[in-house]
C-alpha positions, 0 to 999 in steps of 0.5 A: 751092961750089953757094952761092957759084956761085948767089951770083955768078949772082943779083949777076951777074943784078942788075947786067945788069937794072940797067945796061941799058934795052933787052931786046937790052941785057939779052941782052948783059949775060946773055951777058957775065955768063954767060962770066964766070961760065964763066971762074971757074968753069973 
């Protein structure tokens, strides 16, 4: 279970950093990945 949580916040992690150019944006895409990550886990 820890794996595959790990797994999904390191893929989750690299997409943010990818899609964005903008520190501010980086914190949107953390933020949105974060809740995504809430909701699977829940």
């Amino acid at each position: 279970m820890a794996s595959k949580f790990a797994r999904i916040t390191i893929i989750a992690t690299l997409l943010a950093v990818s899609a964005c150019g903008t520190v501010q944006g980086i914190g949107k895409d953390i933020s949105t990945a974060g809740k995504a990550i809430t909701k699977t886990a829940s």
